[in-house]
C-alpha positions as CSV (number, residue, x, y, z in Angstrom):
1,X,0.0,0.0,0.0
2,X,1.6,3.5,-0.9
3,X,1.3,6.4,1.7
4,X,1.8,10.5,0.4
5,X,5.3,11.5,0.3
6,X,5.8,12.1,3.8
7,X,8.4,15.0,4.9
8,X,11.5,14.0,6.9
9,X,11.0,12.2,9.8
10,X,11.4,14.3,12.5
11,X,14.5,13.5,15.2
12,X,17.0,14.8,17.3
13,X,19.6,14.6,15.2
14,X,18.5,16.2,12.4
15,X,20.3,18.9,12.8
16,X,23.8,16.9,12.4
17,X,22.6,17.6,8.0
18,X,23.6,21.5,8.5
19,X,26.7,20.4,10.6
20,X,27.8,17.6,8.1
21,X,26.4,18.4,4.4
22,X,27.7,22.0,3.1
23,X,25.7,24.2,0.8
24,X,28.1,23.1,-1.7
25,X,27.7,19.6,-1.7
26,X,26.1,18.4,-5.3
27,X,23.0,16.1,-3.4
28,X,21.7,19.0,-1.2
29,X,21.8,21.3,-4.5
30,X,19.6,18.5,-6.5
31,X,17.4,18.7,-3.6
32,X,16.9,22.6,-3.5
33,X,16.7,22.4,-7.5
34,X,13.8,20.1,-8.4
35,X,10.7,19.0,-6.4
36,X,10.8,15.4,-6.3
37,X,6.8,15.1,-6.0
38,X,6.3,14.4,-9.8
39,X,7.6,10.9,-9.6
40,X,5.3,10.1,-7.0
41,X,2.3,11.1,-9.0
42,X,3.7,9.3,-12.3
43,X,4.2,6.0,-10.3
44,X,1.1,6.3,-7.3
45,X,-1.0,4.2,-10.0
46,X,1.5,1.1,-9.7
47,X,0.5,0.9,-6.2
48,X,-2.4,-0.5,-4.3
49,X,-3.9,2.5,-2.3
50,X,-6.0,0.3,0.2
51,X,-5.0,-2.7,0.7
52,X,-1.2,-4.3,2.2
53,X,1.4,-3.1,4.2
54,X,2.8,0.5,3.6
55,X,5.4,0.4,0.7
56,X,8.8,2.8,0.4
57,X,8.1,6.1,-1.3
58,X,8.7,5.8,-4.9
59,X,10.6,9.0,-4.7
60,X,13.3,7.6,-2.4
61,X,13.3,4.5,-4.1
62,X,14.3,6.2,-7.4
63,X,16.2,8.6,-5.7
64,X,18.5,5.4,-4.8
65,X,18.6,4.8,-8.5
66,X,19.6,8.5,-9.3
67,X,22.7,7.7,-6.5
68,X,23.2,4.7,-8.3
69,X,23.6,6.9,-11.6
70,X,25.2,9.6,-10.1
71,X,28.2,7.8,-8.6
72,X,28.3,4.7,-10.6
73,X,28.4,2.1,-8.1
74,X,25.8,-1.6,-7.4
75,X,22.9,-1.5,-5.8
76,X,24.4,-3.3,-2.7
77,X,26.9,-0.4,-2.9
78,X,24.4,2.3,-2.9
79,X,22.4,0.9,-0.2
80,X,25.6,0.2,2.0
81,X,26.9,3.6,1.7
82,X,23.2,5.3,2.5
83,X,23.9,3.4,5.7
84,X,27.2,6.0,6.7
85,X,27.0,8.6,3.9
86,X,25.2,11.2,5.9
87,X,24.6,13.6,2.3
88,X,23.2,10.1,1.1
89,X,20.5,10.2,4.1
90,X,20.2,13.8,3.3
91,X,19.3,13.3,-0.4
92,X,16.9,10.4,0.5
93,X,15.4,12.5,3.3
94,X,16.0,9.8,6.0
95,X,16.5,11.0,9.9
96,X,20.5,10.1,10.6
97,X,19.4,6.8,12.6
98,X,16.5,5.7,10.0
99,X,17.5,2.0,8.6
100,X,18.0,1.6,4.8
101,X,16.1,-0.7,2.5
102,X,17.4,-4.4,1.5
103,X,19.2,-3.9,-2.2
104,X,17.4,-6.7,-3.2
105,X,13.9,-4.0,-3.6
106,X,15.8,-1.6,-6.2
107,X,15.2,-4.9,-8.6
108,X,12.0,-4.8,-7.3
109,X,11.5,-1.2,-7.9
110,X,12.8,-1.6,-11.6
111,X,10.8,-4.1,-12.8
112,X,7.1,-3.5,-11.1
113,X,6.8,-0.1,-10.8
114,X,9.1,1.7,-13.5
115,X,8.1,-0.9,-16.0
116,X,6.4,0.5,-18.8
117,X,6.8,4.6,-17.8
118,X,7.9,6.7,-20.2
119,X,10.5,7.7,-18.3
120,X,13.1,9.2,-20.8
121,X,10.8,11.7,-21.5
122,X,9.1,12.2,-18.1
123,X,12.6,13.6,-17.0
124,X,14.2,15.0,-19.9
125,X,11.2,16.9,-19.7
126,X,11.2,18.2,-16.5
127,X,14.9,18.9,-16.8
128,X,14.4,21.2,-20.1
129,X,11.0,22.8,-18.0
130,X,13.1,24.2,-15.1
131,X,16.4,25.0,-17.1
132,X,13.9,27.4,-19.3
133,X,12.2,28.7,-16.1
134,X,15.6,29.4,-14.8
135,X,16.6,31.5,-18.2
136,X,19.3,28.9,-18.6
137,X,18.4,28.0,-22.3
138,X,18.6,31.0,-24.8
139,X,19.5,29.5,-28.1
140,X,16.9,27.9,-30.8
141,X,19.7,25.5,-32.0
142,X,19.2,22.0,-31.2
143,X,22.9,19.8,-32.0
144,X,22.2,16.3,-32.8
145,X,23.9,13.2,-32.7
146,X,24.1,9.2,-31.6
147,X,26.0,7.6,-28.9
148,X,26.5,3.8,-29.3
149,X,26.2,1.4,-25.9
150,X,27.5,-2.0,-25.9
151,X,24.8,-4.9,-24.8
152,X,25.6,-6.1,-21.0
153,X,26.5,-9.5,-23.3
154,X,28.7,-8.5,-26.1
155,X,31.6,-7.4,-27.7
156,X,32.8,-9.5,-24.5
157,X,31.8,-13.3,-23.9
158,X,30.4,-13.8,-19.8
159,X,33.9,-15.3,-19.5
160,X,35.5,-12.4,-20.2
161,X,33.6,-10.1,-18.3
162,X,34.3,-12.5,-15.6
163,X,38.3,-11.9,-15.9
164,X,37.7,-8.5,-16.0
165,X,36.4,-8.1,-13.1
166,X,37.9,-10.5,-11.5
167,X,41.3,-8.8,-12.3
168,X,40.0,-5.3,-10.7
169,X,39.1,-6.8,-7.6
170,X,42.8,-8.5,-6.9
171,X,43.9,-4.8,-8.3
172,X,42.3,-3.2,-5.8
173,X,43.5,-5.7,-3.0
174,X,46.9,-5.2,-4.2
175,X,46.6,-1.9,-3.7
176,X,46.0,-2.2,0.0
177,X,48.5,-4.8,0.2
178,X,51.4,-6.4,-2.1
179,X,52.3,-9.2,0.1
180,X,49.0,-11.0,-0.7
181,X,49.7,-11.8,-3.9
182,X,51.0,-15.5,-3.0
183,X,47.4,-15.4,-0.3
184,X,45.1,-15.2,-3.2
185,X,43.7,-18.9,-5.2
186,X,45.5,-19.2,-8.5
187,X,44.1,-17.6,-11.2
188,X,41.9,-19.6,-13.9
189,X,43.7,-20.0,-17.1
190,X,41.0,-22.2,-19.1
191,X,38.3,-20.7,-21.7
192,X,35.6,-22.5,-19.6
193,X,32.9,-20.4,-17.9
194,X,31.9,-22.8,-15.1
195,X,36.1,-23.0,-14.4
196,X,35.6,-18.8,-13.6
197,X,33.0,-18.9,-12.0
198,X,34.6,-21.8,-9.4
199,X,37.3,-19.4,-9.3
200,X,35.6,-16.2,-8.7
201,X,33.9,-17.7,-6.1
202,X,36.7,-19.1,-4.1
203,X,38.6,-15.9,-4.8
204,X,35.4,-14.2,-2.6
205,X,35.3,-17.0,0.1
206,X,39.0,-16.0,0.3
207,X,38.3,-12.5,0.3
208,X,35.2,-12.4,3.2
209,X,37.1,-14.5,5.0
210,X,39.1,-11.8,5.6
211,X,37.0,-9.1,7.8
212,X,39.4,-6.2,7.3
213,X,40.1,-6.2,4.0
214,X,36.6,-7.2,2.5
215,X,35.5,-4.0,4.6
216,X,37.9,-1.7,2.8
217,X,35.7,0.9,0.4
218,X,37.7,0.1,-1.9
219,X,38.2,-3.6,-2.2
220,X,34.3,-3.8,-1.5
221,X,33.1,-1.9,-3.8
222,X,35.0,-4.6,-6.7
223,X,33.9,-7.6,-4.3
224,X,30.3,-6.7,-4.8
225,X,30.3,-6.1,-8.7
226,X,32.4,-9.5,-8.6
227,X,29.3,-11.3,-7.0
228,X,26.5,-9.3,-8.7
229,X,28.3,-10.7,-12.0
230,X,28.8,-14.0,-11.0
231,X,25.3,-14.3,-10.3
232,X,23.7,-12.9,-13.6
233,X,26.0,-14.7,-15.3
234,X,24.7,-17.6,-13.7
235,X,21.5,-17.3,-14.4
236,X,22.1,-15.8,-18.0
237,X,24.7,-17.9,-19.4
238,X,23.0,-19.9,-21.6
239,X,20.4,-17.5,-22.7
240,X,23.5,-14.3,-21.9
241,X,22.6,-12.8,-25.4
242,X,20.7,-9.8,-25.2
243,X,17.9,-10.8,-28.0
244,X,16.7,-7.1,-28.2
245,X,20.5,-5.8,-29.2
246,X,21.8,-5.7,-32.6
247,X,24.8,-5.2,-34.3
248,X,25.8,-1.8,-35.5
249,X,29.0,0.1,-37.5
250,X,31.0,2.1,-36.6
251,X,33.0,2.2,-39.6
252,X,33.1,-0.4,-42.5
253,X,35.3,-2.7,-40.8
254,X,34.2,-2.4,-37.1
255,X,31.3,-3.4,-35.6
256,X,29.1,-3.8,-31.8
257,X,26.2,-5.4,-30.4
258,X,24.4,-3.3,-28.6
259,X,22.2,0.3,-28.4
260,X,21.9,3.7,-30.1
261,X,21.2,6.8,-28.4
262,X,19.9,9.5,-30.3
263,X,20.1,13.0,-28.7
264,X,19.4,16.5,-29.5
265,X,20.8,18.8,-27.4
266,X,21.0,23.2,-26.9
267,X,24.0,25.3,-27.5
268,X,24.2,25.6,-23.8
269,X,24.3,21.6,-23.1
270,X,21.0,21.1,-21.8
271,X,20.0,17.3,-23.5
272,X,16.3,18.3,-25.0
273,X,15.1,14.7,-26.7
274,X,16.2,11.6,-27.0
275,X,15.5,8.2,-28.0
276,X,17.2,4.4,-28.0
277,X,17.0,2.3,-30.6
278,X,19.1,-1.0,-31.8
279,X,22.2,-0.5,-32.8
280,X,21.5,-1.4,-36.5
281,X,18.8,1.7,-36.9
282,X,20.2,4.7,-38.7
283,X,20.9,8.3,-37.4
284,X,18.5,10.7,-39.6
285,X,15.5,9.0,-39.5
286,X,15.6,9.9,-35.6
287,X,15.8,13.6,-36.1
288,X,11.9,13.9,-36.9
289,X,11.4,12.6,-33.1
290,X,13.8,14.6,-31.7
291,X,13.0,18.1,-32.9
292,X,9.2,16.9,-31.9
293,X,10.2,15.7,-28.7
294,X,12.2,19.0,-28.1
295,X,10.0,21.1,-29.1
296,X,7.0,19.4,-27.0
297,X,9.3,20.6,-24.2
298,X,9.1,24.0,-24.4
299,X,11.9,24.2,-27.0
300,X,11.7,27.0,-29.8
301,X,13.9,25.8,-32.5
302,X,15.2,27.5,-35.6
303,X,18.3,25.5,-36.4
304,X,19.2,22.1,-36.4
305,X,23.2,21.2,-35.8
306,X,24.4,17.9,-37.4
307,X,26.4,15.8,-39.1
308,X,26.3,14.2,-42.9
309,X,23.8,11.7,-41.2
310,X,21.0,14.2,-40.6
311,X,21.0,15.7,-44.1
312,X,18.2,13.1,-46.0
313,X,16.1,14.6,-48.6
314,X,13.0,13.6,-45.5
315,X,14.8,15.9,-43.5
316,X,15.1,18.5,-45.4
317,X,11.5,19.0,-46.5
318,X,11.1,18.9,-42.8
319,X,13.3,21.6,-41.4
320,X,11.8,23.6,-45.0
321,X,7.9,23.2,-43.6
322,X,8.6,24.8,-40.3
323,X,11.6,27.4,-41.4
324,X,14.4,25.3,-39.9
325,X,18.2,25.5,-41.1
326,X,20.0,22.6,-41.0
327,X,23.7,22.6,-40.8
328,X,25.4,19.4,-41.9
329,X,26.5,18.7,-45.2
330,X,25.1,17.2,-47.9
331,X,26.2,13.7,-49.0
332,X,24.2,12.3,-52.6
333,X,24.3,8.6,-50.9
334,X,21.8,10.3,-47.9
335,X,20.0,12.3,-49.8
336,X,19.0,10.0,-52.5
337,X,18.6,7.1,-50.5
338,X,15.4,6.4,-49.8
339,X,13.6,5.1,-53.1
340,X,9.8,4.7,-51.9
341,X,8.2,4.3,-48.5
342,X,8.4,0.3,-48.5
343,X,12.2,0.4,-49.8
344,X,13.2,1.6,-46.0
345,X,17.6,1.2,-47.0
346,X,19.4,3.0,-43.9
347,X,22.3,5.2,-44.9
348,X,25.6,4.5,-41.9
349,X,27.4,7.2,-42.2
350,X,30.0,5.7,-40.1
351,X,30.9,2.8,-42.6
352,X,29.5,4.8,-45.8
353,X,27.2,2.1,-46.6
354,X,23.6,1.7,-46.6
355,X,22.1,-1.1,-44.2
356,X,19.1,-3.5,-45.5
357,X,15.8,-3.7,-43.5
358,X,16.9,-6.7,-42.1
359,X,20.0,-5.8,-40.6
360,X,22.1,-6.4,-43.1
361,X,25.5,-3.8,-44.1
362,X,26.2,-4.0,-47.5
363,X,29.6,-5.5,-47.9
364,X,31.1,-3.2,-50.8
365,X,30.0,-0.4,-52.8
366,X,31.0,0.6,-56.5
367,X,30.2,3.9,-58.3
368,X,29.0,3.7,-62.3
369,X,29.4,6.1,-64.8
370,X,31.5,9.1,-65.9
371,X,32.0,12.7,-64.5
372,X,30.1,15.4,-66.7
373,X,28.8,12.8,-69.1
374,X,25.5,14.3,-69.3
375,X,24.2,11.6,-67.3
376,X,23.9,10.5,-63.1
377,X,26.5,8.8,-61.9
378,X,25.2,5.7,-59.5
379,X,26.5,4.1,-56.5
380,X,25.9,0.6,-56.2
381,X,25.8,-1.3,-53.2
382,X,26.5,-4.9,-52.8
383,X,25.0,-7.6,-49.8
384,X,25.8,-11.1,-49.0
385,X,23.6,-13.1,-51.1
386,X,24.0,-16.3,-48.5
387,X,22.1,-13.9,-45.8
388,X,19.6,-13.2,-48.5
389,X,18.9,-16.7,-49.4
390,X,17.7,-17.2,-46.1
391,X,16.5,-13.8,-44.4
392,X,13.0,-13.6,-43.5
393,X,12.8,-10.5,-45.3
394,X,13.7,-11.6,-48.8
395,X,10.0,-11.7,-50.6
396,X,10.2,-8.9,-52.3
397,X,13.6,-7.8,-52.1
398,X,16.2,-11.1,-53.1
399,X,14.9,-12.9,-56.4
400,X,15.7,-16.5,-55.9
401,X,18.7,-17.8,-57.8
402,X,19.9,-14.4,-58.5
403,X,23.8,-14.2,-57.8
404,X,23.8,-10.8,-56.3
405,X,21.8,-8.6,-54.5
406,X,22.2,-4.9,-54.9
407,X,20.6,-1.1,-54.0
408,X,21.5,1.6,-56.1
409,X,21.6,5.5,-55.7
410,X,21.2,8.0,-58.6
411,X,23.8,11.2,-57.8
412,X,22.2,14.5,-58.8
413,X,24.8,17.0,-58.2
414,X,22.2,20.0,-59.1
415,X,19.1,18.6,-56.8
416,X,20.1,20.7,-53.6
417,X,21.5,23.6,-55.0
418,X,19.9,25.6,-52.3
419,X,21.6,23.7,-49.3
420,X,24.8,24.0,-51.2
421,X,24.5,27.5,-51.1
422,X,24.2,27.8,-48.1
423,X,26.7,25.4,-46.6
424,X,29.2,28.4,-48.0
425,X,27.7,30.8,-45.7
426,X,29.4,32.7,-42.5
427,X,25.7,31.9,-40.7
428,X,26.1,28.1,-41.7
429,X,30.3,27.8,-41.1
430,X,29.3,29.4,-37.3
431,X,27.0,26.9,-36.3
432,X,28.6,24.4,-37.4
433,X,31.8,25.0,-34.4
434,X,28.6,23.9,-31.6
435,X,29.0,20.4,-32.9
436,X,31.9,19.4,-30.9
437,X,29.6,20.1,-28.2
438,X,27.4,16.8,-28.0
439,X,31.0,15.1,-28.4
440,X,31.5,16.0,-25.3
441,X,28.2,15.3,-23.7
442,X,28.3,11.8,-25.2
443,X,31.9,11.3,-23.2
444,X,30.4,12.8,-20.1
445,X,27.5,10.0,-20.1
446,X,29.9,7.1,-21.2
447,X,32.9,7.9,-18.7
448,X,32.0,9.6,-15.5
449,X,28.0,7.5,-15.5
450,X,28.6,3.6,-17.0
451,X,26.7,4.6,-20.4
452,X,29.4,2.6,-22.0
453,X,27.6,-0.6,-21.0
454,X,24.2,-1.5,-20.8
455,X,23.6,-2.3,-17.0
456,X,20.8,-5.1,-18.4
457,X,19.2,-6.8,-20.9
458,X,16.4,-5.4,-23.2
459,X,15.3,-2.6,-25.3
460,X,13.1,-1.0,-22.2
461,X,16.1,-1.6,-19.6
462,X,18.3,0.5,-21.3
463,X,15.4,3.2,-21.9
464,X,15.7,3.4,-18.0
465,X,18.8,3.5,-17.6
466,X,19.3,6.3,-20.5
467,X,16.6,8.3,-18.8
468,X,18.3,8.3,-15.2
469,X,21.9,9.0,-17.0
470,X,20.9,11.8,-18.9
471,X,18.6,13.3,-16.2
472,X,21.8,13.2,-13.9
473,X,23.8,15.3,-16.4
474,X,21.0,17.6,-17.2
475,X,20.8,18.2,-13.1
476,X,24.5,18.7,-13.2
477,X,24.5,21.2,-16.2
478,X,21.7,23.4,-14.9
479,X,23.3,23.6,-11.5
480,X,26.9,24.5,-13.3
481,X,25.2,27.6,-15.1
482,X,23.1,28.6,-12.6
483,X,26.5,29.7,-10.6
């Protein structure tokens, strides 16, 4: 049963927070910044109102999750240290001797009562909302761009995630202490999962055994992401291949499994729209949503900052309808792509090739005819007839027997005469220096808050987990500028 948000509990020791947390400290300036409120009344219908015993406040529940985010540590980790970390208890608005939760009710929390809430735009939303009431966003530029995330399962098998972070963990002890090396089980050699994961787990017998060292922050902190892998891998290892992932390019020759992020973003770093899609799904056919999205959250936008990706002849009539510039160059292999509506051929900038509806990169590409000829010129594109022969896709598009299957583009130097114009212009050659900008952000997310890596499987797992990363870094922007 859920009870209203109820205000600190009240206690004699509340007055330690003014002694303890300074105005300074980053969780005490979330708190002043946002009202917390509107997660209650997005989640209060994914509780019972009448009936059961009285459930943790979704608002401290996800504010565990945002600490999670923030600081990039396990759930046991983030429970552990709200047991100590007195800005923590601030943050979550416990009284300094109030108990914590069991870590085991974050999963909880995930899967019953954020399941199915829109959440990446629920708080990109709000974020965008208070940075305009704050005067914080001026520009009408949105920059726009994808950041790829690998699947929890791939580029790297269980086993070698396993070593990985195995290898931390004696790191870390090592640290502490050099004359443990010869203390420590002998390290697993083989390629056979069940082999690491007999070894991981003596290695953390070895290590609780051991009361002052498994309690070192440190050394804890890699015992626990040890034993939370060990145990998903466990009961993943068979079935450890994220089925909503799929591979994408990030140039002809290199590839990952796993996510896209698309994200538009203002001159002043404030991330507007997003949304995640399979790694397989091309960059411009996003940008529709995003300048929607952007502008559906108070966003007033009269120029649109990208790269070649974003430049498709959809696009274009787009940004034309509403009196939109779009800086990023032209490229004929984008802006021709797309035949009709049922031929849907991806353009990946990344690997300059187009990708089929299946999945499928073309595996070379040749360009036809002559220069000034009087004619187009055509680039042809070439895919694996073996995948054709037996993709579920290929009524329609492979003709059985045939030898090769190809997708051509007709080059008409003189079709976009008026973007070419423009792309020479002081206006257009300006804009274009705010690109590096979302470079940056997409860094920020991937290094300082674990967007490198899924955290879990499925399409709607990562949605949460890009909503919580990119609310943290709009939090974290707005507070920068409001200095």
């Amino acid at each position: 049963m859920l009870v209203q948000q109820q205000e600190m509990q009240l206690s004699a020791y509340s007055d330690l927070y003014n002694l303890i947390v300074p105005k300074e400290n980053l969780l005490r300036k979330i708190n002043e910044l946002i009202d917390f409120s509107f997660i209650y009344d997005e989640l209060a219908n994914k509780y019972c109102s009448n009936n059961g015993r009285n459930a943790e406040s979704p608002i401290r529940m996800f504010k565990y999750l945002l600490l999670k985010t923030i600081y990039t540590i396990s759930d046991v980790d983030v429970v552990e240290r709200s047991r100590f970390d007195m800005s923590f208890k601030y943050f979550l608005g416990m009284s300094p001797e109030q108990d914590v939760i069991n870590a085991s009710s974050l999963t909880k929390f995930r899967k019953l009562r954020l399941k199915d809430a829109d959440l990446l735009n629920l708080l990109i939303g709000k974020t965008v909302s208070i940075a305009i009431e704050k005067g914080i966003v001026r520009s009408k530029s949105i920059i726009v761009d994808a950041t790829h995330t690998l699947s929890r399962s791939n580029p790297f098998s269980a086993i070698e995630v396993l070593k990985e972070r195995s290898k931390l963990l004696r790191k870390a002890i090592y640290t502490v202490d050099e004359n443990l090396k010869g203390q420590l089980p002998v390290k697993n050699m083989d390629d056979n999962l069940q082999s690491e994961i007999a070894y991981c787990k003596e290695l953390e017998n070895v290590i609780e055994s051991d009361p002052t060292l498994s309690l070192i922050p440190t050394v804890k902190e890699k015992l626990n992401l040890l034993k939370e892998t060990v145990e998903d891998t466990q009961d993943n290892f068979i079935l450890s291949k994220d089925m909503e992932a799929k591979t994408g390019h990030k140039s002809a020759d290199s590839s990952f499994f796993g996510y896209k992020t698309h994200i538009a973003m203002t001159e002043e770093r404030i991330i507007t729209a997003a949304t995640i899609t399979s790694a397989e799904k091309g960059d411009g056919p996003e940008l529709p949503k995003l300048l929607r999205v952007s502008q559906q959250n108070g966003m007033e936008v009269d120029t649109i900052v990208g790269d070649t990706a974003y430049s498709g002849k959809e696009n274009l009539k787009l940004a034309s309808a509403q009196n939109i510039k779009i800086i990023a160059r032209l490229n004929p292999s984008i802006t021709q792509g797309i035949r009709k509506d049922e031929d849907k051929f991806d353009y990946n900038k990344d690997a300059d090739r187009f990708v089929c509806p299946a999945g499928h990169m073309a595996i070379r590409k040749a360009r036809q005819g002559k220069k000034n000829s009087g004619e187009n010129q055509v680039d042809t594109y070439y895919f694996d007839v073996q995948k054709c022969r037996t993709c579920p896709l290929r009524d329609g598009c492979y003709k059985p027997g045939a030898k090769t299957k190809t997708y051509s583009v007709s080059i008409k130097s003189d079709l976009h005469q008026e973007q070419i114009s423009f792309q020479e212009t002081d206006y257009y050659k300006e804009k274009s220096k705010h690109r590096y900008k979302i470079e940056a952000k997409n860094s920020e997310l991937k290094n300082v808050h674990g967007y490198r890596r899924a955290s879990s499987y499925g399409i709607e797992n990562m949605q949460m987990q890009g909503a919580i990363a990119i609310f943290t870094v709009n939090l974290k922007r707005i507070l920068k500028l409001e200095r």
